[in-house]
C-alpha positions, -999 to 999 in steps of 0.1 A, spaced: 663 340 -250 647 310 -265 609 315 -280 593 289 -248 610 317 -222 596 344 -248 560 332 -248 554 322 -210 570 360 -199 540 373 -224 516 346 -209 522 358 -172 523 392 -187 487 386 -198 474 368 -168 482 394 -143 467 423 -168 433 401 -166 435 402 -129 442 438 -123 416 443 -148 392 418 -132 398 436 -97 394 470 -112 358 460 -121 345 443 -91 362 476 -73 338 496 -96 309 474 -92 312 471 -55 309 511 -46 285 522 -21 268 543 -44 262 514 -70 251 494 -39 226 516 -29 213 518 -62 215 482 -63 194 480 -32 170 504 -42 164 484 -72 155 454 -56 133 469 -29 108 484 -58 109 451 -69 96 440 -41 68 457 -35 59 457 -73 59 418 -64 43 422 -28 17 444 -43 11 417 -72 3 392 -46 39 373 -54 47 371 -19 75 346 -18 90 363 -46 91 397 -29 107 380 3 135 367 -20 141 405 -33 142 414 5 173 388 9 188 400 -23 187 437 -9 205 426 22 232 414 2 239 453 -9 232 471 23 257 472 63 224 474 80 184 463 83 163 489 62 128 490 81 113 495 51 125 468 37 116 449 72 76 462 64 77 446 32 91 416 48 67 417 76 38 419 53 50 392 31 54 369 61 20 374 73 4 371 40 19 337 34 5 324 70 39 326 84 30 344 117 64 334 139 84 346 111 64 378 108 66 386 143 107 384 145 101 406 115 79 430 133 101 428 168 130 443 146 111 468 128 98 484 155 135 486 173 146 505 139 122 523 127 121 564 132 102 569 101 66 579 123 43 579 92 56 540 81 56 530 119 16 542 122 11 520 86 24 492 101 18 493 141 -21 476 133 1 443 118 14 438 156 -22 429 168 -27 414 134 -1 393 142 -4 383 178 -39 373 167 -29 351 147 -1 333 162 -25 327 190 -52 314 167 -26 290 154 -19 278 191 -53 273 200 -58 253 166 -26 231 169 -32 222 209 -66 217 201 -58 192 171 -31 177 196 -58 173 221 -80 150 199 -56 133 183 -78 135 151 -66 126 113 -93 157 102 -81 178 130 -44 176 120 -50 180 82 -78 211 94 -42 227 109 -19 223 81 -41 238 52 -51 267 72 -11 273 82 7 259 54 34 276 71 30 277 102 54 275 130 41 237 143 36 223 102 64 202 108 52 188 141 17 183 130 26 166 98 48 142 121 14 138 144 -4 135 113 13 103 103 11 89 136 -25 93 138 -31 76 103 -12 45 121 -31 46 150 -66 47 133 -53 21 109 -46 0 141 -79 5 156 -99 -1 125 -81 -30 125 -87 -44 155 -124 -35 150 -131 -57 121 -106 -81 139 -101 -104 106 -72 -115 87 -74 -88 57 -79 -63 84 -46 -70 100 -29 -76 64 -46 -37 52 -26 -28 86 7 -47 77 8 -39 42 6 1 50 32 0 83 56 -29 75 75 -18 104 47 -3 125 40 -5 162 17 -28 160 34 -49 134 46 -79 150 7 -77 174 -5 -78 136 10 -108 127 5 -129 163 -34 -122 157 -34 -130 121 -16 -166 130 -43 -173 157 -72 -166 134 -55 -183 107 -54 -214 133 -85 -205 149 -100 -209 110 -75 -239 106 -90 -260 132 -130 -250 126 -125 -263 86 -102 -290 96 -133 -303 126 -163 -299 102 -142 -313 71 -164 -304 48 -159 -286 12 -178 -264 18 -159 -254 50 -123 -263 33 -135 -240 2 -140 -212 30 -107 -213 45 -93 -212 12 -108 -186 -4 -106 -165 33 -72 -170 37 -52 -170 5 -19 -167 27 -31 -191 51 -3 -211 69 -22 -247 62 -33 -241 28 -16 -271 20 -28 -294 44 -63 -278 41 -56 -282 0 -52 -321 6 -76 -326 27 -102 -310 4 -86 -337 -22 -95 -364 0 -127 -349 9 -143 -346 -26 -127 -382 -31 -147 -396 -4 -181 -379 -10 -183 -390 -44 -175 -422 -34 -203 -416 -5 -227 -410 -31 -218 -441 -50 -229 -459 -17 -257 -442 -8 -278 -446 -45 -259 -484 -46 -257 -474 -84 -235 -492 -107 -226 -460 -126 -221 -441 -100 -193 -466 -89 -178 -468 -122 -174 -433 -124 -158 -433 -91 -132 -456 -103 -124 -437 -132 -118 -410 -114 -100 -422 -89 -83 -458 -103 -59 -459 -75 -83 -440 -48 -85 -447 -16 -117 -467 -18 -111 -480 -56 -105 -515 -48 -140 -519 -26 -153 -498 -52 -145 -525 -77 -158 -554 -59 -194 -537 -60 -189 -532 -99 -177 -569 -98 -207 -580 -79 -232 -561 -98 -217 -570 -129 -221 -605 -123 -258 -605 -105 -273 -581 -134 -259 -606 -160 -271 -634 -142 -306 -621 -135 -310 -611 -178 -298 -650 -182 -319 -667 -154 -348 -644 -169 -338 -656 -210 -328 -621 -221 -291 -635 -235 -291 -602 -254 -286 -580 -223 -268 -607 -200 -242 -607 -232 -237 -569 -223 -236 -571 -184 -208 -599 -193 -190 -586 -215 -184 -558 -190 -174 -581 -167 -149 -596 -188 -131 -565 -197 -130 -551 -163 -118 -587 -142 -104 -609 -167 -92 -626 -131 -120 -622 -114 -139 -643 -89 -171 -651 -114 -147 -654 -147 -147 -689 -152 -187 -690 -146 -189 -657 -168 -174 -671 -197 -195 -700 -199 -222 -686 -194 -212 -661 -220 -208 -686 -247 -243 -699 -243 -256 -662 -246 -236 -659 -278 -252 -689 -291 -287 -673 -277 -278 -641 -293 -271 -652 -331 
């Protein structure tokens, strides 16, 4: 027999020695006497924890004590069924308390427990009355007034599902009260995919217009500024943004007209040297040029009809007075030294 044969035979030999050994001691932990002690155990442990006010810990000793018993112990249902209702879960308590009472033969913890049954039904009808009544105003505080006074409570997951629908609808209402852009946006940002979501977004494009075409009719920058800064996400910012461009273009160029100052067309130009209005912009620099030199030369003051010339040289070395600017330049220079 070769070693390999020698040491698997031991192996196995091993192995099923574990096993029966194994088996032996579940066999001796699993008697009905160990049980009951087992059981026993656990149910002082729960009212030790029931009595401390640990109430979900106690109901969790109740399930471990089931585990060790063939049938329902109605004491252990009492401890359950006080558990329940001190936690707010009436429904549970009651299924609890329907089951005790078909067990029970122990008279003195029947009488202890027998005033829990009106407890109970109280309660349970409270928490009907509260939840229809929350349902029948349809009410954020209603809802929320529900679920904190039964945190377990029989319709929590209802309400909380009624709750969320009722934050929606307010949130739709409000908006539709303030009826602006950032009220439909508050709406859209919190329900993406909301009821009213695509209603949301048909009124936010027709103010967004409606605003389009009031800024776009009074052209102003003060009304382009405002549909701007109202609607940063407006559709025609870009149109709006270009015709505020033109717009500041043309009232500075407006004001250039309206005080006829030479200045104020120069800096016109400067700003805008391929504008829109540059070129008759220039012609009334040209013009003034030439008619404030002339009226310094007509009047002898070469000094200052030098400087209104020499302007116009540098800004229309082709223009239409050059020829009569230059000579008349030359005698100021004469003038001048």
């Amino acid at each position: 027999m070769g070693i390999r044969t020698t040491c698997f035979k031991i192996s196995f030999f091993i192995i099923i020695l574990s096993t029966q050994w194994i088996s032996g001691q579940q066999n001796i932990a699993s008697t009905k006497e160990s049980d009951m002690l087992r059981a026993r155990a656990y149910q002082i442990s729960a009212l030790e924890q029931y009595n401390n006010g640990n109430y979900d810990r106690a109901l969790d000793y109740c399930i471990e004590i089931e585990k060790f018993l063939d049938t329902v112990d109605p004491e252990v249902e009492a401890i359950r069924i006080k558990s329940y209702y001190a936690i707010g879960d009436f429904s549970k308590a009651k299924i609890s308390m329907d089951l005790f009472l078909r067990l029970s033969e122990n008279k003195e913890l029947t009488e202890e427990m027998l005033p829990y049954i009106v407890l109970i039904d109280d309660k349970i009808r409270e928490e009907d009355e509260l939840f229809q009544f929350a349902k029948k105003k349809k009410s954020v505080e209603q809802f929320q007034n529900y679920i904190e006074n039964y945190p377990n409570g029989r319709y929590l997951h209802e309400a909380n599902q009624l709750l969320e629908i009722q934050y929606e609808v307010d949130a739709w209402e409000l908006a539709q009260q303030t009826a602006t852009i950032s009220g439909y946006f508050d709406y859209i940002s919190a329900y993406p995919k909301g009821t009213h979501a695509a209603t949301a977004k048909e009124a936010i494009a027709a103010l967004d217009y409606e605003a389009y075409t009031e800024a776009a009719t009074e052209n102003t920058q003060v009304s382009l500024n405002y549909y701007l800064d109202t609607y940063p996400k407006g559709e025609y910012r870009t149109d709006i943004e270009e015709k505020l461009t033109r717009r500041i273009e043309y009232d500075i160029y407006m004001h250039a007209v309206k005080t006829d100052n030479l200045d104020d067309y120069i800096t016109y130009v400067e700003q805008y040297p391929e504008g829109i209005y540059t070129a008759v912009a220039n012609e009334e620099i040209e013009e003034a040029l030439y008619n404030f030199g002339n009226a310094a030369y007509d009047a002898k003051n070469y000094g200052r009809a030098k400087l209104y010339f020499d302007r116009y040289v540098t800004r229309f070395p082709n223009g239409l007075f050059i020829v009569d600017v230059q000579k008349k330049l030359k005698k100021c220079n004469r003038k001048a030294n």
